[in-house]
C-alpha positions in Angstrom: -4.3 -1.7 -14.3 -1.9 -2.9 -12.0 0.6 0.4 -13.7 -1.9 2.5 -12.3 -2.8 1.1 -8.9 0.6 -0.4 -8.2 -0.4 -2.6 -5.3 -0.3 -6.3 -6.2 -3.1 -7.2 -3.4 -5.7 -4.9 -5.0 -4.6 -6.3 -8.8 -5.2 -9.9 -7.1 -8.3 -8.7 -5.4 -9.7 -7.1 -8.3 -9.2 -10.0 -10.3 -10.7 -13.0 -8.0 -14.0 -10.6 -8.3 -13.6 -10.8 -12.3 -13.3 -14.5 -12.1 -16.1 -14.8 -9.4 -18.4 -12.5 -11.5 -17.7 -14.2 -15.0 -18.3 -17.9 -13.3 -21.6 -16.3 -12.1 -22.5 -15.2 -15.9 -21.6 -18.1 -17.1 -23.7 -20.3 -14.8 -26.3 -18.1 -15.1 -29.4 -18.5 -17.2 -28.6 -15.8 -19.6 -28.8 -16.2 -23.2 -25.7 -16.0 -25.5 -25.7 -12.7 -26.4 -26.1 -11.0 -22.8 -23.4 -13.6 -21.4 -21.0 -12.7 -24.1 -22.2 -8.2 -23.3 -21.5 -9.4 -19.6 -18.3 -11.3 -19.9 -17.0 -8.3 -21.7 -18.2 -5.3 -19.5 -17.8 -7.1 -15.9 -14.3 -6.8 -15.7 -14.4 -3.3 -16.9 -16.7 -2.1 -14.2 -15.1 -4.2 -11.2 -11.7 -2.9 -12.6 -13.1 0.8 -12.5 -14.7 0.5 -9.3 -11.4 -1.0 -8.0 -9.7 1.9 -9.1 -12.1 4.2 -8.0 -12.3 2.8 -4.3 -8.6 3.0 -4.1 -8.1 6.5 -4.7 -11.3 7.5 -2.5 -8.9 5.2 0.1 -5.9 8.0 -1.2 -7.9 10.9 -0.7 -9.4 10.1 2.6 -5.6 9.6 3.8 -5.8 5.6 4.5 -2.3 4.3 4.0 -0.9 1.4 2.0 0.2 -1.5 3.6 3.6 -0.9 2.6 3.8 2.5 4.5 2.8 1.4 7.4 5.5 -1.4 7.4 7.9 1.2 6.6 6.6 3.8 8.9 7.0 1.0 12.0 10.8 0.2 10.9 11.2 3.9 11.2 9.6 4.2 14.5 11.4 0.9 15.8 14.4 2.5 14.6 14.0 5.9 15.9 13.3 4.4 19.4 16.3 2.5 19.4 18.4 5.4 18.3 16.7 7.6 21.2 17.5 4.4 23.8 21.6 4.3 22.5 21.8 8.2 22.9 20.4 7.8 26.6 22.7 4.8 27.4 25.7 6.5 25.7 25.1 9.6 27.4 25.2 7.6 30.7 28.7 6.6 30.0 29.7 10.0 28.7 30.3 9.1 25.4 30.3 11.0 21.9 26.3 10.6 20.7 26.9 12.7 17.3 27.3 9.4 14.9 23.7 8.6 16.7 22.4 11.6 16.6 23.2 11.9 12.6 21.6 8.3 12.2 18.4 9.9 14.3 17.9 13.1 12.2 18.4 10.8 8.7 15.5 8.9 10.4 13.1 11.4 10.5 13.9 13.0 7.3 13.2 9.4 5.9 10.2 9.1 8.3 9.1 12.2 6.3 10.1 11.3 2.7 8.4 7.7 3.3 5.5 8.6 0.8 8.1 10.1 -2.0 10.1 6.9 -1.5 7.3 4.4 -1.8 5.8 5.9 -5.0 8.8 5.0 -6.4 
């Protein structure tokens, strides 16, 4: 599972709901076949619906946390960059190294999502 979703938080959140839902089973008063058909299928289900709720999360555009780290280190960065042009450009420097750093910026700004996946 965690292959397919490849975000540790919703591996760990999908498993404290497995271990919340078999300790529920388990205390229940179920006999011993239907706790053992339970125990089994639980995990399945909470796995699936997981799964399911994360790519409804993908299709409706929500972003990882990861991106949105990422995409704040590039905006941090691309502000900076814009503030050194502007202070170099008072002192009537040479802002082409900057400006080279600025445009790699936003082509990583929009590559983040390749990047990530990988």
């Amino acid at each position: 599972m965690s292959k397919l979703l490849n975000d540790p938080m919703l591996v760990a959140a999908a498993t404290g709901v497995n271990t919340i839902a078999i300790a529920v089973i388990q205390y229940g008063h179920f006999d011993a076949s239907l706790v053992k058909t339970l125990s089994i299928s639980v995990p399945v289900m909470v796995n699936l619906t997981v799964f399911f709720l994360y790519w409804i999360g993908v299709w409706f555009g929500i972003k990882s946390p990861e991106q949105l780290k990422a995409e704040q280190a590039i905006d941090d960065k691309i502000k900076s960059l814009h503030k050194g042009i502007k202070h170099l450009q008072s002192l009537k420097h040479c802002t082409k190294a900057i400006e080279k750093e600025l445009s790699d910026a936003y082509i990583a700004k929009a590559n983040i999502s390749n990047v990530l996946k990988k």
